[in-house]
C-alpha positions as CSV (number, residue, x, y, z in Angstrom):
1,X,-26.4,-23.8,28.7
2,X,-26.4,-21.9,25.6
3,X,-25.1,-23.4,22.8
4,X,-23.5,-21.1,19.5
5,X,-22.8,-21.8,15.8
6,X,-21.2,-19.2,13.4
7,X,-21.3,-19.1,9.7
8,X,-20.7,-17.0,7.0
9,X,-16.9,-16.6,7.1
10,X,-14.9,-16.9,3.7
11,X,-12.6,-15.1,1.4
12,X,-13.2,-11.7,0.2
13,X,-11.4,-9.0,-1.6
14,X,-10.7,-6.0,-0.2
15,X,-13.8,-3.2,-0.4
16,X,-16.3,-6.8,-0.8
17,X,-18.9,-7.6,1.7
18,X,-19.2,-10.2,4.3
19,X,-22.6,-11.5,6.7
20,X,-21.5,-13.7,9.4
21,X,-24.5,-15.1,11.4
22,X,-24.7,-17.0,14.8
23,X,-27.6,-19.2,15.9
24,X,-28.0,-19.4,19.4
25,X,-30.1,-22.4,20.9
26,X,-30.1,-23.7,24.6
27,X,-31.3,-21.6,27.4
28,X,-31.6,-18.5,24.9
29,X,-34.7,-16.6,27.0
30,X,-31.4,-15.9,29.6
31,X,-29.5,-14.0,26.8
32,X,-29.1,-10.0,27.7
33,X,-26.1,-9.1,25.6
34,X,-24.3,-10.5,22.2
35,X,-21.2,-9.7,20.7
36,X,-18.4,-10.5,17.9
37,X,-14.8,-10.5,18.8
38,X,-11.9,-11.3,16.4
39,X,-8.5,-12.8,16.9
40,X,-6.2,-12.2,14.2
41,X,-2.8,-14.6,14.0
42,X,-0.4,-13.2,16.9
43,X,-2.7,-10.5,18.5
44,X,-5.1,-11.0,21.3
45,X,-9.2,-11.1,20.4
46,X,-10.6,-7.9,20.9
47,X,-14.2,-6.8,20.6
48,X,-15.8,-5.8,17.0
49,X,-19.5,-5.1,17.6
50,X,-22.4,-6.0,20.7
51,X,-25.9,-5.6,21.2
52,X,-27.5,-5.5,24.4
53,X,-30.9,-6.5,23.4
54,X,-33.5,-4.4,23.4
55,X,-31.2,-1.5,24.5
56,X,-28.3,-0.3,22.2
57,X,-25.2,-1.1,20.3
58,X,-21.6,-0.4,19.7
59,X,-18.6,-0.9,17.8
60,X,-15.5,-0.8,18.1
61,X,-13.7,2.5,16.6
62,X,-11.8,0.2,13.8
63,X,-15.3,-1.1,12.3
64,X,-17.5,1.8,13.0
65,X,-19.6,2.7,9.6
66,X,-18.6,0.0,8.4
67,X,-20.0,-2.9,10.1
68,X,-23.8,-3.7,11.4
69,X,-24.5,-6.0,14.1
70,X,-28.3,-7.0,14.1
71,X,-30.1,-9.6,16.0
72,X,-33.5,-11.5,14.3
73,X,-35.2,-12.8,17.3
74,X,-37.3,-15.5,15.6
75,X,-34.4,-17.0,14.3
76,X,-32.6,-16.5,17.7
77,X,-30.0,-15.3,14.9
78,X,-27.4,-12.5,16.3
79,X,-25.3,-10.9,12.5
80,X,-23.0,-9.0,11.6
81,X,-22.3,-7.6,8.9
82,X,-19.1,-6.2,7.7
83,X,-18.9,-3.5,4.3
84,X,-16.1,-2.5,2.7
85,X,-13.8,-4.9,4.3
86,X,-9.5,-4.3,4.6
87,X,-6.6,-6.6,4.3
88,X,-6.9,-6.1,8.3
89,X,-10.4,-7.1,8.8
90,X,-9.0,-10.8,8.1
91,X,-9.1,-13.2,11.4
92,X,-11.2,-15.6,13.4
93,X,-14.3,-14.2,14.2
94,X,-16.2,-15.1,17.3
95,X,-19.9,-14.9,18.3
96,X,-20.1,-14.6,22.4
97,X,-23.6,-14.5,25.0
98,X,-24.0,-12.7,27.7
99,X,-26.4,-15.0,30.3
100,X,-28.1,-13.6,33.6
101,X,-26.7,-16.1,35.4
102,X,-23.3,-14.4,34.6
103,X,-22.0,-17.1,32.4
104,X,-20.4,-15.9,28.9
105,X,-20.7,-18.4,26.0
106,X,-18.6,-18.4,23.0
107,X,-19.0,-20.0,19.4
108,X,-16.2,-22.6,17.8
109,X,-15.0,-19.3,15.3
110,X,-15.9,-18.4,11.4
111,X,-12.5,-17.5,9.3
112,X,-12.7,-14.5,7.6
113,X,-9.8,-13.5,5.0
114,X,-9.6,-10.9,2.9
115,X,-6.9,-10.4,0.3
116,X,-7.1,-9.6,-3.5
């Protein structure tokens, strides 16, 4: 079991700056792959940014150079974070883990709204 929090959401004008963080805990040595997605009210959740650890990255074409995802692995900490944010940036962001057993765990969701 692998067990995800997310924090850092809020309200933020548009251009402002945003660092979401998820701390994972639980069976974390099984973790290959991280990710945020995003749901935004009425459209499905799609896939911002993963990391497969130790390996690479990628983002999708919407955030690219202008979002960082990162991973501290003493803090068992996965972020992301998100520069010069739009009016469409704004939805519920979620932190997800990819396990070796095959399982995918998800976090409860950080808000994220931004509007002047």
């Amino acid at each position: 079991q692998v067990q995800l929090v997310e924090s850092g959401g809020g309200l933020v004008q548009p251009g402002g700056s945003l660092r979401l963080s998820c701390a994972a805990s639980g069976s974390i040595f099984s973790i290959y792959a991280m990710g945020w997605s995003r749901q935004a009210p009425g459209k499905q959740r799609e896939l911002v940014a993963g990391i497969i650890i130790g390996v690479s990255t990628n983002y999708a074409d919407s955030v690219k150079g202008r979002f960082t995802i990162s991973r501290d692995n003493a803090k068992n900490t996965v972020y992301l974070q998100m520069n010069s944010l739009k009016p469409e940036d704004t939805a519920v962001y979620y932190c997800n883990a990819h396990v070796s057993t095959g399982q995918n765990y998800w976090g409860q969701g950080t808000q994220v709204t931004v509007s002047s």
